[in-house]
C-alpha positions in Angstrom: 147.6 79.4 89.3 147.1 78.5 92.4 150.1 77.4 95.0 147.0 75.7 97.5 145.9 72.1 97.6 142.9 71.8 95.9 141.0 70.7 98.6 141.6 73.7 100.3 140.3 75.6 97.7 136.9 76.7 97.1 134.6 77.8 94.5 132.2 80.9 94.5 128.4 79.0 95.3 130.7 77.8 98.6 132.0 80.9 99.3 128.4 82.3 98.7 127.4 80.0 101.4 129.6 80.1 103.7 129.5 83.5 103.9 125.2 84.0 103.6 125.8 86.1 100.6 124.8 85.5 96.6 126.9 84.6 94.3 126.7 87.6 92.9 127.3 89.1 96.3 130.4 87.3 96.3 131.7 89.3 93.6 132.2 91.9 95.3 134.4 91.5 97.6 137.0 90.7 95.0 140.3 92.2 95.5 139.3 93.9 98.5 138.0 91.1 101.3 138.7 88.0 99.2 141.4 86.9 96.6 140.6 84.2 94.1 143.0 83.1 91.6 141.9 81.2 88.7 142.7 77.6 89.3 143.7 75.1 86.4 140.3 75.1 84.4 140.4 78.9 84.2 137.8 79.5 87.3 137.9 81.4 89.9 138.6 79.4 93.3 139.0 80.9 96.7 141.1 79.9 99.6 138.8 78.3 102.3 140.7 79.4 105.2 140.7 83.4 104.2 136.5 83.0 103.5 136.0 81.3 106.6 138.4 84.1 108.5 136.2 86.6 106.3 133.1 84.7 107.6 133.7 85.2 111.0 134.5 88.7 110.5 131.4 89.8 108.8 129.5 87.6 112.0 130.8 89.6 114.7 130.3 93.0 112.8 126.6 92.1 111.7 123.7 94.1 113.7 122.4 91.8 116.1 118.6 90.9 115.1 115.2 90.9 117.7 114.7 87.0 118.4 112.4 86.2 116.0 109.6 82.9 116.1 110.8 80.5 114.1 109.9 81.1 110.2 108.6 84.5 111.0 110.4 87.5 108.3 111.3 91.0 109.0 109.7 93.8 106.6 113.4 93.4 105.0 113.4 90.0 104.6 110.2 89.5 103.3 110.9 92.7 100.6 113.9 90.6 99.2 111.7 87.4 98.8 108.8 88.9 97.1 111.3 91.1 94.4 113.6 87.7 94.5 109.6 86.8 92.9 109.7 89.7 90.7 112.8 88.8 89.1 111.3 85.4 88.3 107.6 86.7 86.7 106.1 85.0 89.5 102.2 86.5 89.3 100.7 88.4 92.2 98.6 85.3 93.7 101.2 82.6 93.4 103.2 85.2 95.4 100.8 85.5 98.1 100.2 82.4 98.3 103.7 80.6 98.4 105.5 83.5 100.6 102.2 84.2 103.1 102.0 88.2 102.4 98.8 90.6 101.6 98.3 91.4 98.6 98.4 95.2 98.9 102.0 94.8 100.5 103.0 93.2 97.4 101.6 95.9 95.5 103.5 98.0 97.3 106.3 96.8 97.3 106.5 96.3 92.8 105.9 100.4 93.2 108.9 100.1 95.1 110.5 97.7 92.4 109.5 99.6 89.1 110.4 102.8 90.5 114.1 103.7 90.0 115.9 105.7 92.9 116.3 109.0 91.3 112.6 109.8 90.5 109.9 110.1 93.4 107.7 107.2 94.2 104.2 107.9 93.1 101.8 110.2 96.0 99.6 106.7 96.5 99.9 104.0 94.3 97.8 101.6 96.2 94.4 103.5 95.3 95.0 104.0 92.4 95.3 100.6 91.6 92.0 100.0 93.3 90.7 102.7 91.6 91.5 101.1 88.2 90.5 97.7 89.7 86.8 99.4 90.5 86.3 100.9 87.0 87.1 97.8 85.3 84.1 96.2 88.0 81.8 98.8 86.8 82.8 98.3 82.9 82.3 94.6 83.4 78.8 94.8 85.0 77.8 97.7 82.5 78.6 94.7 80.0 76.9 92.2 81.5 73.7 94.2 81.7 73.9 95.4 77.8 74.2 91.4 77.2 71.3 90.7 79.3 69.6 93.5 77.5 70.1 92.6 74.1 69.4 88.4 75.0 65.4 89.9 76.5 65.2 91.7 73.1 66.1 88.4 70.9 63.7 86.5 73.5 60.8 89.5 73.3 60.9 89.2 69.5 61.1 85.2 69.2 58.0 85.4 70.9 55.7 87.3 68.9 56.7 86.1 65.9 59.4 88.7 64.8 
Protein backbone atom coordinates (compact mmCIF):
# COMPACT_ATOMS: atom_id res chain seq x y z
CA UNK A 1 0.00 0.00 0.00
CA UNK A 2 0.87 3.16 -0.49
CA UNK A 3 2.76 5.51 2.26
CA UNK A 4 1.62 8.83 -0.23
CA UNK A 5 -1.40 11.12 0.27
CA UNK A 6 -3.74 10.24 -2.06
CA UNK A 7 -3.81 13.37 -3.66
CA UNK A 8 -0.46 13.00 -4.61
CA UNK A 9 -1.13 9.97 -6.21
CA UNK A 10 -1.99 9.29 -9.64
CA UNK A 11 -3.62 6.85 -11.79
CA UNK A 12 -2.39 5.47 -15.26
CA UNK A 13 -4.85 7.67 -18.04
CA UNK A 14 -3.00 10.75 -15.90
CA UNK A 15 0.21 9.41 -16.11
CA UNK A 16 -0.60 8.57 -19.83
CA UNK A 17 -1.22 12.22 -20.15
CA UNK A 18 1.13 13.76 -18.55
CA UNK A 19 3.62 12.02 -20.04
CA UNK A 20 2.05 12.03 -24.04
CA UNK A 21 2.12 8.37 -23.96
CA UNK A 22 -0.92 5.56 -24.09
CA UNK A 23 -1.96 3.91 -21.54
CA UNK A 24 -0.64 1.14 -22.73
CA UNK A 25 2.61 2.99 -23.26
CA UNK A 26 2.51 3.57 -19.69
CA UNK A 27 2.96 0.07 -18.97
CA UNK A 28 6.04 -0.05 -19.90
CA UNK A 29 7.93 1.82 -18.06
CA UNK A 30 6.94 -0.19 -15.02
CA UNK A 31 9.65 -1.09 -12.68
CA UNK A 32 12.19 0.58 -14.70
CA UNK A 33 11.12 4.60 -15.13
CA UNK A 34 8.07 4.45 -12.90
CA UNK A 35 6.92 2.63 -9.71
CA UNK A 36 3.23 2.19 -9.00
CA UNK A 37 2.04 0.47 -5.99
CA UNK A 38 -1.39 -0.75 -5.81
CA UNK A 39 -3.36 1.69 -3.72
CA UNK A 40 -6.31 0.55 -1.46
CA UNK A 41 -8.84 -0.62 -4.16
CA UNK A 42 -6.16 -2.97 -5.68
CA UNK A 43 -5.09 -0.46 -8.61
CA UNK A 44 -2.23 0.70 -9.66
CA UNK A 45 -1.50 4.41 -8.71
CA UNK A 46 1.67 6.35 -9.38
CA UNK A 47 3.40 9.07 -7.49
CA UNK A 48 2.80 12.45 -9.24
CA UNK A 49 5.96 13.92 -8.40
CA UNK A 50 8.32 10.90 -9.91
CA UNK A 51 5.95 11.07 -13.45
CA UNK A 52 6.21 14.63 -13.64
CA UNK A 53 10.24 14.33 -12.89
CA UNK A 54 9.95 11.41 -15.53
CA UNK A 55 8.06 13.94 -17.80
CA UNK A 56 10.54 16.42 -17.84
CA UNK A 57 13.13 13.87 -18.54
CA UNK A 58 11.62 12.30 -21.57
CA UNK A 59 11.16 16.41 -22.79
CA UNK A 60 14.51 17.33 -22.81
CA UNK A 61 15.74 13.96 -24.41
CA UNK A 62 12.99 13.97 -27.20
CA UNK A 63 14.34 14.94 -30.88
CA UNK A 64 13.54 18.37 -31.46
CA UNK A 65 10.73 18.53 -34.43
CA UNK A 66 10.83 21.12 -37.80
CA UNK A 67 8.14 23.95 -36.78
CA UNK A 68 5.29 22.73 -38.20
CA UNK A 69 1.77 24.98 -39.36
CA UNK A 70 -0.57 24.54 -37.06
CA UNK A 71 -2.66 21.10 -37.55
CA UNK A 72 -0.30 20.03 -40.23
CA UNK A 73 1.12 15.95 -39.49
CA UNK A 74 4.40 14.38 -40.23
CA UNK A 75 4.39 11.10 -42.47
CA UNK A 76 4.78 9.48 -38.78
CA UNK A 77 2.09 11.12 -37.28
CA UNK A 78 -0.32 10.73 -39.84
CA UNK A 79 0.77 6.69 -40.15
CA UNK A 80 -0.25 6.28 -36.40
CA UNK A 81 -3.68 7.99 -37.01
CA UNK A 82 -4.75 6.13 -39.99
CA UNK A 83 -3.69 2.40 -38.25
CA UNK A 84 -5.12 4.03 -34.85
CA UNK A 85 -8.34 3.76 -37.82
CA UNK A 86 -7.38 0.29 -38.66
CA UNK A 87 -7.63 -0.87 -35.31
CA UNK A 88 -11.18 0.61 -35.16
CA UNK A 89 -12.64 -1.00 -38.73
CA UNK A 90 -12.92 2.49 -39.79
CA UNK A 91 -13.56 1.93 -43.96
CA UNK A 92 -11.16 3.50 -46.39
CA UNK A 93 -13.49 6.76 -47.28
CA UNK A 94 -14.52 7.61 -43.79
CA UNK A 95 -10.70 7.58 -43.28
CA UNK A 96 -10.00 9.90 -45.92
CA UNK A 97 -12.33 11.86 -45.24
CA UNK A 98 -12.16 12.55 -41.41
CA UNK A 99 -8.11 12.51 -41.23
CA UNK A 100 -7.55 14.50 -44.86
CA UNK A 101 -5.15 11.75 -46.59
CA UNK A 102 -5.18 10.24 -50.31
CA UNK A 103 -6.46 7.41 -50.71
CA UNK A 104 -3.51 5.53 -52.18
CA UNK A 105 -1.47 6.55 -49.02
CA UNK A 106 -3.88 4.79 -47.08
CA UNK A 107 -3.53 1.91 -49.10
CA UNK A 108 -0.24 1.96 -48.54
CA UNK A 109 0.01 2.27 -45.51
CA UNK A 110 -2.75 -1.22 -44.57
CA UNK A 111 0.19 -3.08 -46.76
CA UNK A 112 2.24 -1.77 -44.18
CA UNK A 113 -0.37 -2.80 -41.46
CA UNK A 114 -1.22 -6.46 -42.70
CA UNK A 115 2.25 -7.19 -43.31
CA UNK A 116 4.16 -8.65 -40.32
CA UNK A 117 7.94 -7.56 -39.87
CA UNK A 118 9.61 -10.80 -40.72
CA UNK A 119 8.18 -11.35 -44.24
CA UNK A 120 8.88 -8.87 -47.13
CA UNK A 121 6.35 -6.33 -48.11
CA UNK A 122 4.84 -7.13 -51.38
CA UNK A 123 7.16 -5.71 -54.88
CA UNK A 124 4.00 -3.05 -55.56
CA UNK A 125 0.91 -3.37 -53.86
CA UNK A 126 -0.63 -0.27 -55.06
CA UNK A 127 -1.17 -1.54 -58.71
CA UNK A 128 -2.14 -4.30 -58.05
CA UNK A 129 -4.94 -3.18 -56.23
CA UNK A 130 -5.76 -0.93 -59.18
CA UNK A 131 -5.31 -3.73 -61.28
CA UNK A 132 -8.03 -5.73 -59.40
CA UNK A 133 -10.03 -2.42 -59.13
CA UNK A 134 -9.90 -2.24 -63.30
CA UNK A 135 -10.99 -5.86 -63.81
CA UNK A 136 -13.83 -5.69 -61.67
CA UNK A 137 -14.70 -2.15 -63.99
CA UNK A 138 -14.50 -4.30 -67.01
CA UNK A 139 -16.63 -7.31 -65.37
CA UNK A 140 -19.15 -4.81 -64.38
CA UNK A 141 -19.58 -3.13 -67.83
CA UNK A 142 -19.27 -6.70 -69.56
CA UNK A 143 -22.52 -7.22 -67.29
CA UNK A 144 -24.23 -4.29 -68.04
CA UNK A 145 -23.94 -4.88 -71.76
CA UNK A 146 -25.18 -8.76 -71.51
CA UNK A 147 -28.26 -7.05 -69.50
CA UNK A 148 -28.76 -4.53 -72.18
CA UNK A 149 -28.50 -7.32 -74.60
CA UNK A 150 -30.82 -9.73 -73.27
CA UNK A 151 -33.67 -6.56 -72.37
CA UNK A 152 -33.42 -5.60 -76.79
CA UNK A 153 -34.10 -9.41 -77.24
CA UNK A 154 -37.31 -9.48 -74.80
CA UNK A 155 -38.16 -6.01 -76.48
CA UNK A 156 -37.27 -7.43 -80.29
CA UNK A 157 -39.62 -10.43 -79.58
CA UNK A 158 -42.55 -8.47 -77.71
CA UNK A 159 -42.82 -6.73 -80.87
CA UNK A 160 -43.44 -9.14 -83.41
CA UNK A 161 -45.56 -11.08 -81.65
CA UNK A 162 -43.19 -13.75 -80.11
Amino acid sequence: MSKLPVSERIGRSKVAVLLGRTRTAVLTYHGRKLHPVKDERGEWSYDRGEVERFASTLRATAPRKKAQKPGERTLGETAREVFRAFDQGMPLAEIVLTLAVEPSYVRQLWTEYITTLDKPLPKDPVPAVELARQKLALEKARLELQSDRQLQRRGHRDRSGG
